[in-house]
PQR file with spaces between the fields and no chain letter, atoms N, CA, C, O and H, PARSE charges and radii, in Angstrom:
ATOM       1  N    UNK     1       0.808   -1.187    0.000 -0.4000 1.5000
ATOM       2  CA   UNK     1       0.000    0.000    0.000 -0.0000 2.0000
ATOM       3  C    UNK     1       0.860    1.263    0.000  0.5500 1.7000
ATOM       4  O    UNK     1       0.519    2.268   -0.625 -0.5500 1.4000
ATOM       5  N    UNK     2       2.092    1.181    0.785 -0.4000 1.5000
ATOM       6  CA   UNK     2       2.574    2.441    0.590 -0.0000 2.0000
ATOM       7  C    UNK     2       3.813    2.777   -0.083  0.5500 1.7000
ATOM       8  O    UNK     2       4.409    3.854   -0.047 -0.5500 1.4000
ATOM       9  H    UNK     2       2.370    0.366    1.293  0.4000 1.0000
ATOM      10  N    UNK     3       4.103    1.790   -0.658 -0.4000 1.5000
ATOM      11  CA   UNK     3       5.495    1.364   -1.691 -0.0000 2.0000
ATOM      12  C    UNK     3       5.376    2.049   -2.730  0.5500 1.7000
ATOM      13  O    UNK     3       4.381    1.956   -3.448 -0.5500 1.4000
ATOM      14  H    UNK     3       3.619    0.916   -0.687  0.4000 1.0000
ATOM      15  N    UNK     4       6.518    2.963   -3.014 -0.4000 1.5000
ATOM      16  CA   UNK     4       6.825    4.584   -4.052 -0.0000 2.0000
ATOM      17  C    UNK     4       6.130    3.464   -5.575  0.5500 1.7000
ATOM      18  O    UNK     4       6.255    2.242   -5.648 -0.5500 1.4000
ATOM      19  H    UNK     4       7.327    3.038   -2.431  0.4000 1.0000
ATOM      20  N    UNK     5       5.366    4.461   -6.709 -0.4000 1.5000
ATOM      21  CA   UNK     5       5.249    3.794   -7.987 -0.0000 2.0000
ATOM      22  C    UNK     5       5.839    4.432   -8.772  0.5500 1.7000
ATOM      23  O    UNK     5       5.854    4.095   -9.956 -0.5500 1.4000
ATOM      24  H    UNK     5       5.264    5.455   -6.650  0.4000 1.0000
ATOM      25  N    UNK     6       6.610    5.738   -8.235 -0.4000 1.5000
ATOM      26  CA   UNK     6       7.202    6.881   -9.240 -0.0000 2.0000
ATOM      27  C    UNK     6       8.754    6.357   -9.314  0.5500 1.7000
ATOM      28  O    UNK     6       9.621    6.321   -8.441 -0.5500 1.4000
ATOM      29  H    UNK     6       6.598    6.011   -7.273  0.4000 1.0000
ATOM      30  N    UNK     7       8.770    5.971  -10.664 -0.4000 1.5000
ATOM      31  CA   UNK     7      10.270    5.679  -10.679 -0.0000 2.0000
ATOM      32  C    UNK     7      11.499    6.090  -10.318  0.5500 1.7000
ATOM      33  O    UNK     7      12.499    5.487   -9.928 -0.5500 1.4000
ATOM      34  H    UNK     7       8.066    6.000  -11.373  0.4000 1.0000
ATOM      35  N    UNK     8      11.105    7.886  -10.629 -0.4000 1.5000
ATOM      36  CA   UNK     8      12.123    8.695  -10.297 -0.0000 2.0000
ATOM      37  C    UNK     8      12.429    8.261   -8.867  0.5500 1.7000
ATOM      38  O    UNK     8      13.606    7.985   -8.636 -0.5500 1.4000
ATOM      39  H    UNK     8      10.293    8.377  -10.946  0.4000 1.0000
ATOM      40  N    UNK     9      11.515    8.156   -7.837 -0.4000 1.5000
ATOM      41  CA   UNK     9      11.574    8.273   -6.606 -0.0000 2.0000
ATOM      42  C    UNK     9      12.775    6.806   -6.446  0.5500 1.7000
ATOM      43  O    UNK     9      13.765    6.840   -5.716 -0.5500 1.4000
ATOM      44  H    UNK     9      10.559    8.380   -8.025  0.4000 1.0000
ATOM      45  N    UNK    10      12.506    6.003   -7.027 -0.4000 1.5000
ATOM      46  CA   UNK    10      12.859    4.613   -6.733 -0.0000 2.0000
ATOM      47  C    UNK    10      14.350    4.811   -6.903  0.5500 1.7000
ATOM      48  O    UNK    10      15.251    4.276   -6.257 -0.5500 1.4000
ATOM      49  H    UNK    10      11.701    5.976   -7.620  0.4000 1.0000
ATOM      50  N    UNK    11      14.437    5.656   -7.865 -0.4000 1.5000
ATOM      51  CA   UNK    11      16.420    5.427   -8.922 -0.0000 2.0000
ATOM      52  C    UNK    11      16.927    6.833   -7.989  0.5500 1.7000
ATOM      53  O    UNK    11      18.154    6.921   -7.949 -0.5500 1.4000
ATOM      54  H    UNK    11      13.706    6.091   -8.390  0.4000 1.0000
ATOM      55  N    UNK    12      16.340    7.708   -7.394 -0.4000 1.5000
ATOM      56  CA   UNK    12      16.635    8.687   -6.465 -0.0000 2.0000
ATOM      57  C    UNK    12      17.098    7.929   -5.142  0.5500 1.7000
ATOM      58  O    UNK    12      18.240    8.271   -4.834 -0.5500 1.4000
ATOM      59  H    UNK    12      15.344    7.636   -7.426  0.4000 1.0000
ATOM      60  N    UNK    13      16.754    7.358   -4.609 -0.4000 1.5000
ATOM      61  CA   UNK    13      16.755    6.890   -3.716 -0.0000 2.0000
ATOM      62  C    UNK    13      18.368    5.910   -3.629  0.5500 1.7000
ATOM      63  O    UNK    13      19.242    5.836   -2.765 -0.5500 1.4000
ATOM      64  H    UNK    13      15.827    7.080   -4.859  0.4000 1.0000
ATOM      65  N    UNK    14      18.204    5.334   -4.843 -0.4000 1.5000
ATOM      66  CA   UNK    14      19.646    4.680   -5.294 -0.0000 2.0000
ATOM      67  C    UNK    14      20.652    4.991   -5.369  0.5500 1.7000
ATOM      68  O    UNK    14      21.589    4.268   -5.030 -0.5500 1.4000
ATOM      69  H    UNK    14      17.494    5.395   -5.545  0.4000 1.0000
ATOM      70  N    UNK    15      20.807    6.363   -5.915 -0.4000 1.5000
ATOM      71  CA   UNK    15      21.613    6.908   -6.592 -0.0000 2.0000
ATOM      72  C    UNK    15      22.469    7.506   -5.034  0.5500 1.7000
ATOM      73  O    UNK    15      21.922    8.030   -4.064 -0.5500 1.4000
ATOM      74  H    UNK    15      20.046    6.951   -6.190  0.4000 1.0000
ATOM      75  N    UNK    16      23.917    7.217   -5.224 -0.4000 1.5000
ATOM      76  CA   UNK    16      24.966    7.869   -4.536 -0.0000 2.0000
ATOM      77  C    UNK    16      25.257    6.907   -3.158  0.5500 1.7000
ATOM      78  O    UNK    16      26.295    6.836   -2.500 -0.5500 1.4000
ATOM      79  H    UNK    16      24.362    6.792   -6.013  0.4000 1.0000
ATOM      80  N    UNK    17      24.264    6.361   -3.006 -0.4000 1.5000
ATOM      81  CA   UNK    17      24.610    5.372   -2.101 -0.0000 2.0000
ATOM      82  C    UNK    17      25.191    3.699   -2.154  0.5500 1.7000
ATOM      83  O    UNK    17      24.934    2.600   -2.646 -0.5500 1.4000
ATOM      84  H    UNK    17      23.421    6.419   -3.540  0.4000 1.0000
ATOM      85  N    UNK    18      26.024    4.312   -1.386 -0.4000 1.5000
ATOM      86  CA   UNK    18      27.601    2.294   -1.533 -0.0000 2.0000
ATOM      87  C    UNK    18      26.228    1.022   -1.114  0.5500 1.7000
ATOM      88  O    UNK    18      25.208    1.307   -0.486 -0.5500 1.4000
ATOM      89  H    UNK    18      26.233    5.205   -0.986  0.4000 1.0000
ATOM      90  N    UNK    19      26.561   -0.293   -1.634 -0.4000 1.5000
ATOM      91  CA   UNK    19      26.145   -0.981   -1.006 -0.0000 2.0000
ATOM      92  C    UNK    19      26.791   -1.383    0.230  0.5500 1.7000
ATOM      93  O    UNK    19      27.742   -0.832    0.784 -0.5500 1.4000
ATOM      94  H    UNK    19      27.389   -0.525   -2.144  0.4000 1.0000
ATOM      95  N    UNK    20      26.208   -2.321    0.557 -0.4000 1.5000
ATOM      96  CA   UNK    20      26.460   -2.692    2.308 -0.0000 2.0000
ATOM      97  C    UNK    20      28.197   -3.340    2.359  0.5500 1.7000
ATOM      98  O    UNK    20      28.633   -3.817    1.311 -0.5500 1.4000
ATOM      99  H    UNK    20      25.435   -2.769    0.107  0.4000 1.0000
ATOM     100  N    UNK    21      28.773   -3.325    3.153 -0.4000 1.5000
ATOM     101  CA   UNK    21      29.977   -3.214    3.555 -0.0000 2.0000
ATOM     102  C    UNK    21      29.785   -3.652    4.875  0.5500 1.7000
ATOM     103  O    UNK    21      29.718   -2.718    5.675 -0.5500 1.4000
ATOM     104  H    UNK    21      28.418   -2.938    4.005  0.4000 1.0000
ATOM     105  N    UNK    22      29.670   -4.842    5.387 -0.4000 1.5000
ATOM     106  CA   UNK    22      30.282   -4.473    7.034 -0.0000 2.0000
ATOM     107  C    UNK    22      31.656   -5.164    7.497  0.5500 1.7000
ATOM     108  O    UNK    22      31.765   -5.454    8.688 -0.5500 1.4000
ATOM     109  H    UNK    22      29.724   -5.600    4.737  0.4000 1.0000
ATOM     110  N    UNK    23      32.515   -5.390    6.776 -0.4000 1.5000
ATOM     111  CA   UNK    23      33.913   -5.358    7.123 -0.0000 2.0000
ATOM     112  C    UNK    23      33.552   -7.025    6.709  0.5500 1.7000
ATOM     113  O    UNK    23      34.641   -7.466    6.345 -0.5500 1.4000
ATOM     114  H    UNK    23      32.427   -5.154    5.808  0.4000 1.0000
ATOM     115  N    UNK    24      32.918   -7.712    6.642 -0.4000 1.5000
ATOM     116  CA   UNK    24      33.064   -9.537    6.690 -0.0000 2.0000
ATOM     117  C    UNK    24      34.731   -9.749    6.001  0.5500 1.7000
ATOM     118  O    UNK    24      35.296   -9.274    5.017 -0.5500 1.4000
ATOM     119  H    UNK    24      32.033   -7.353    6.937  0.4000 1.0000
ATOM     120  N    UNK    25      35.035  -10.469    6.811 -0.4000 1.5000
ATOM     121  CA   UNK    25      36.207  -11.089    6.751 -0.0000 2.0000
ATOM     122  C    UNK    25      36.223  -12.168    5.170  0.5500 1.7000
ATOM     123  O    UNK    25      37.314  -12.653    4.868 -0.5500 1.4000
ATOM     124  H    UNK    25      34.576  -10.856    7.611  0.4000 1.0000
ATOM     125  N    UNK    26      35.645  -12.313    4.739 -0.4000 1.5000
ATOM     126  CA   UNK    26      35.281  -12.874    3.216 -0.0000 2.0000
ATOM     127  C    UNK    26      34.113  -12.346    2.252  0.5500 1.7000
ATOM     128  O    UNK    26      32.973  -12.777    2.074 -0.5500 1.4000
ATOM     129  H    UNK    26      34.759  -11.919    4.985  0.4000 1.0000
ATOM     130  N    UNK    27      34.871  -11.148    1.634 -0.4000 1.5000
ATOM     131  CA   UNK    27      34.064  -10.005    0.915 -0.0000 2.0000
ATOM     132  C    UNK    27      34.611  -10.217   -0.650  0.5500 1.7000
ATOM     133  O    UNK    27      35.818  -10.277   -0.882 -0.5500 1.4000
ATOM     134  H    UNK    27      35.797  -10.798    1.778  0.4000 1.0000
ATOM     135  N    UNK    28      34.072  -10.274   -1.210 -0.4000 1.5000
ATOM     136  CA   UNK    28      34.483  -10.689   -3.091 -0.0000 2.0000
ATOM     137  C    UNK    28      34.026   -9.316   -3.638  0.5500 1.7000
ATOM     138  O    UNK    28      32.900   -8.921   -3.334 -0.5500 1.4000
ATOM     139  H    UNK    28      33.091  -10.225   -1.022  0.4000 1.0000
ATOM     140  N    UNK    29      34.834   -8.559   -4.434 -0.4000 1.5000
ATOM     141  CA   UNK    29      34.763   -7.365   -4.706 -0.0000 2.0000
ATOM     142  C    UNK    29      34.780   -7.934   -6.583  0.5500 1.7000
ATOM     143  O    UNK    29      35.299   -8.982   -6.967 -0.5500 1.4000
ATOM     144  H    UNK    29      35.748   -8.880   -4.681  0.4000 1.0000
ATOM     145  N    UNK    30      34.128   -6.993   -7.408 -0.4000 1.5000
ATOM     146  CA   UNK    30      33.993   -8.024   -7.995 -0.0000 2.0000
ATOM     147  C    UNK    30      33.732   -6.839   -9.616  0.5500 1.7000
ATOM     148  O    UNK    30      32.538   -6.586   -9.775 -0.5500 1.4000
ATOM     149  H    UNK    30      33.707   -6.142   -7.096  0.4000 1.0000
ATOM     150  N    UNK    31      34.373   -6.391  -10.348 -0.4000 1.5000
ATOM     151  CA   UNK    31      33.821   -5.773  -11.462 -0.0000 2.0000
ATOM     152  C    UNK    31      33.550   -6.716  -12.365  0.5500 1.7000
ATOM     153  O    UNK    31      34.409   -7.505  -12.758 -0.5500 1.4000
ATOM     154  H    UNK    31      35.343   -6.596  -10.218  0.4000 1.0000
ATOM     155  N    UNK    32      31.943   -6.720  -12.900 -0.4000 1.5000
ATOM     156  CA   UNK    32      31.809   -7.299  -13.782 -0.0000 2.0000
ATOM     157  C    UNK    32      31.218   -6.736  -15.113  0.5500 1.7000
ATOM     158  O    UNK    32      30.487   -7.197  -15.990 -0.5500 1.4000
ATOM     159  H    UNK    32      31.245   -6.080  -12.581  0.4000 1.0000
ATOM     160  N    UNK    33      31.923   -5.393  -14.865 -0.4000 1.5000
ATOM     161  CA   UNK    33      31.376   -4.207  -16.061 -0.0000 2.0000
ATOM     162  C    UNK    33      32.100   -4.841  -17.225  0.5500 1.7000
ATOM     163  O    UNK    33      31.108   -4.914  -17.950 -0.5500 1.4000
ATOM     164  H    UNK    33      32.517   -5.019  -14.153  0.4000 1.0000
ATOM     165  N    UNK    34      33.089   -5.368  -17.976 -0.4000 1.5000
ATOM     166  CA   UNK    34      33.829   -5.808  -18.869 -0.0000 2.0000
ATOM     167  C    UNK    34      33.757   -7.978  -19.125  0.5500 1.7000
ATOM     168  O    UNK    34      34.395   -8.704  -19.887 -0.5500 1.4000
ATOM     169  H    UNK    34      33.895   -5.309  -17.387  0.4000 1.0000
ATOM     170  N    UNK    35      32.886   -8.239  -18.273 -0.4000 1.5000
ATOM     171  CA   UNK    35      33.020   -9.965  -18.035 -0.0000 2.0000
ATOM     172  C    UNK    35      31.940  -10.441  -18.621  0.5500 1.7000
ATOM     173  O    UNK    35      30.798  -10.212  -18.221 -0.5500 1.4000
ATOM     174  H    UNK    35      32.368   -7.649  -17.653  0.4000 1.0000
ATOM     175  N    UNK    36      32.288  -11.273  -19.803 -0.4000 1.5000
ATOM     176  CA   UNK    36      30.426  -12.014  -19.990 -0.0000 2.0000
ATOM     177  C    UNK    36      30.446  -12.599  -18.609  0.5500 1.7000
ATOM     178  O    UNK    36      31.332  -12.478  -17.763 -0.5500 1.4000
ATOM     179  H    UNK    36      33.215  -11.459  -20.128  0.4000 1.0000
ATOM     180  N    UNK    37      29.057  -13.404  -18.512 -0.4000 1.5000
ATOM     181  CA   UNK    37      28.689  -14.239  -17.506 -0.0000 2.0000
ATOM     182  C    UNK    37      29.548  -14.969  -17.504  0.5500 1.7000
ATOM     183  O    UNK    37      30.181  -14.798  -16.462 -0.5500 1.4000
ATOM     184  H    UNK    37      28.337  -13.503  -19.199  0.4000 1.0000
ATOM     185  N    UNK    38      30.193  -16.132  -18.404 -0.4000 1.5000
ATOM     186  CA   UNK    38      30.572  -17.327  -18.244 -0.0000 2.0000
ATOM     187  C    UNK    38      32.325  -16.424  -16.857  0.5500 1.7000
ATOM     188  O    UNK    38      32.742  -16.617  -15.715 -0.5500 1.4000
ATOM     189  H    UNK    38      29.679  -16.271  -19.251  0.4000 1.0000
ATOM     190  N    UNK    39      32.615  -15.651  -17.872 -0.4000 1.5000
ATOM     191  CA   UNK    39      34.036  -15.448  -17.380 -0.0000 2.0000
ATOM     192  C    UNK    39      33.616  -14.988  -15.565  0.5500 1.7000
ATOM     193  O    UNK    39      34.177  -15.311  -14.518 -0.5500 1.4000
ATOM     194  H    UNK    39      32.277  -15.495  -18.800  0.4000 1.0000
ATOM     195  N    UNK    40      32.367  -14.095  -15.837 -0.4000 1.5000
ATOM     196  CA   UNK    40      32.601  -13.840  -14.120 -0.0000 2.0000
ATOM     197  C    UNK    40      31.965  -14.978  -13.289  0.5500 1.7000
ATOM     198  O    UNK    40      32.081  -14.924  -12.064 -0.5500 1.4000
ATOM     199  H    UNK    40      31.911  -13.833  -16.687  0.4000 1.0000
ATOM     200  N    UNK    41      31.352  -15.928  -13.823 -0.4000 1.5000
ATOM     201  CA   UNK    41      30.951  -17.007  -12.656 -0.0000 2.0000
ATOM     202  C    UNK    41      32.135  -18.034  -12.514  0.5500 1.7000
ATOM     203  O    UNK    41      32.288  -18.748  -11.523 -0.5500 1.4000
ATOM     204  H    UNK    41      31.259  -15.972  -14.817  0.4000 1.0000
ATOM     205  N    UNK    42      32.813  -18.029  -13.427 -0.4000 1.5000
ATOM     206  CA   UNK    42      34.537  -18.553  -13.394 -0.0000 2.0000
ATOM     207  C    UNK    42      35.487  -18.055  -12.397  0.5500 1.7000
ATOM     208  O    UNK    42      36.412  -18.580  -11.778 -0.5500 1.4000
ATOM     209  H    UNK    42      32.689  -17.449  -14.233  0.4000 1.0000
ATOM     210  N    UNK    43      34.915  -16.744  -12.436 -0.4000 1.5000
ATOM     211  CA   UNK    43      35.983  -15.781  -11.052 -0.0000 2.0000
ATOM     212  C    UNK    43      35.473  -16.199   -9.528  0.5500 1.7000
ATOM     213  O    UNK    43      36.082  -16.496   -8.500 -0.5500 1.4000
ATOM     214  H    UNK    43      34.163  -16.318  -12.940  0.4000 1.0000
ATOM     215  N    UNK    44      34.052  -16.082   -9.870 -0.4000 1.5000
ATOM     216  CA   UNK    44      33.122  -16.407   -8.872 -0.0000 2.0000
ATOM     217  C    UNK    44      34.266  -17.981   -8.333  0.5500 1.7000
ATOM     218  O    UNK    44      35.154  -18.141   -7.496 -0.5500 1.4000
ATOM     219  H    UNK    44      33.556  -15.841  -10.704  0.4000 1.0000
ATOM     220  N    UNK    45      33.784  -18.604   -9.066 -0.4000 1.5000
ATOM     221  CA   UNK    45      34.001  -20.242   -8.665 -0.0000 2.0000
ATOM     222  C    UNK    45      35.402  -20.574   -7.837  0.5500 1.7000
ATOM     223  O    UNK    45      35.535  -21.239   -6.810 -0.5500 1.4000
ATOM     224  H    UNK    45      33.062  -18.474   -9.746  0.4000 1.0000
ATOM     225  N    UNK    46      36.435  -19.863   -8.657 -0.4000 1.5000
ATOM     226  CA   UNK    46      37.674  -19.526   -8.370 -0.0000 2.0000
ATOM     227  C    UNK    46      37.747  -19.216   -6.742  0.5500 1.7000
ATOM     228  O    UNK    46      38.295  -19.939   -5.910 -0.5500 1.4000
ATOM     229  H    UNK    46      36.327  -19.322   -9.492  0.4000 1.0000
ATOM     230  N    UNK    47      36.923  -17.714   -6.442 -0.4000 1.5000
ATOM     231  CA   UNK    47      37.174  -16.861   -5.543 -0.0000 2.0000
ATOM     232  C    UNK    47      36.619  -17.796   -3.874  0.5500 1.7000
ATOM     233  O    UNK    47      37.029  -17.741   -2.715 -0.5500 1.4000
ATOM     234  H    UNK    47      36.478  -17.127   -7.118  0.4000 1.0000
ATOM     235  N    UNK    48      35.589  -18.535   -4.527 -0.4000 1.5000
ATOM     236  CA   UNK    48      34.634  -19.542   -2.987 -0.0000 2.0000
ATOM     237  C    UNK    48      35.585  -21.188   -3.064  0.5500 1.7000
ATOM     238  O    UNK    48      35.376  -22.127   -2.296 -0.5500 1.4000
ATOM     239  H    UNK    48      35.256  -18.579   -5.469  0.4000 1.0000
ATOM     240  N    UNK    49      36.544  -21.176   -4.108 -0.4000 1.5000
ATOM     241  CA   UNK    49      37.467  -22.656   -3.808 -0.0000 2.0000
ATOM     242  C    UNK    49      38.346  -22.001   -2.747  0.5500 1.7000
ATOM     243  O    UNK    49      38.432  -22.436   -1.599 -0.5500 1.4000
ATOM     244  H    UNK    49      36.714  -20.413   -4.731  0.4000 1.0000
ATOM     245  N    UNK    50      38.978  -20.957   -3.190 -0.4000 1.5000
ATOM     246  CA   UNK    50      40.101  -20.450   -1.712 -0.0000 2.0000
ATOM     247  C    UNK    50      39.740  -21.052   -0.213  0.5500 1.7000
ATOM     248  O    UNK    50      40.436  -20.751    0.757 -0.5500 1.4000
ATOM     249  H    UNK    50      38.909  -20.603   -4.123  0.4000 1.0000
């Protein structure tokens, strides 16, 4: 019932803020702006064998 329908409001709300961070001792940082899928679930796979 009271959940925004105005998009702007939704991508406003987004905008400028980090996701969550709380220090976990096993944090995967991870650009996958340049990776098809296959290559970043490869990194993925890689990164949870350690």
């Amino acid at each position: 019932m009271r959940k925004p329908r105005d998009v702007t409001l939704v991508n406003g709300n987004r905008d400028g803020r980090p996701l969550i961070d709380r220090g976990g001792d096993r944090l995967l940082h991870l650009d996958v702006s340049h990776l098809s899928v296959d290559s970043a679930a490869t990194a993925i796979a890689k990164w949870l064998a350690k």
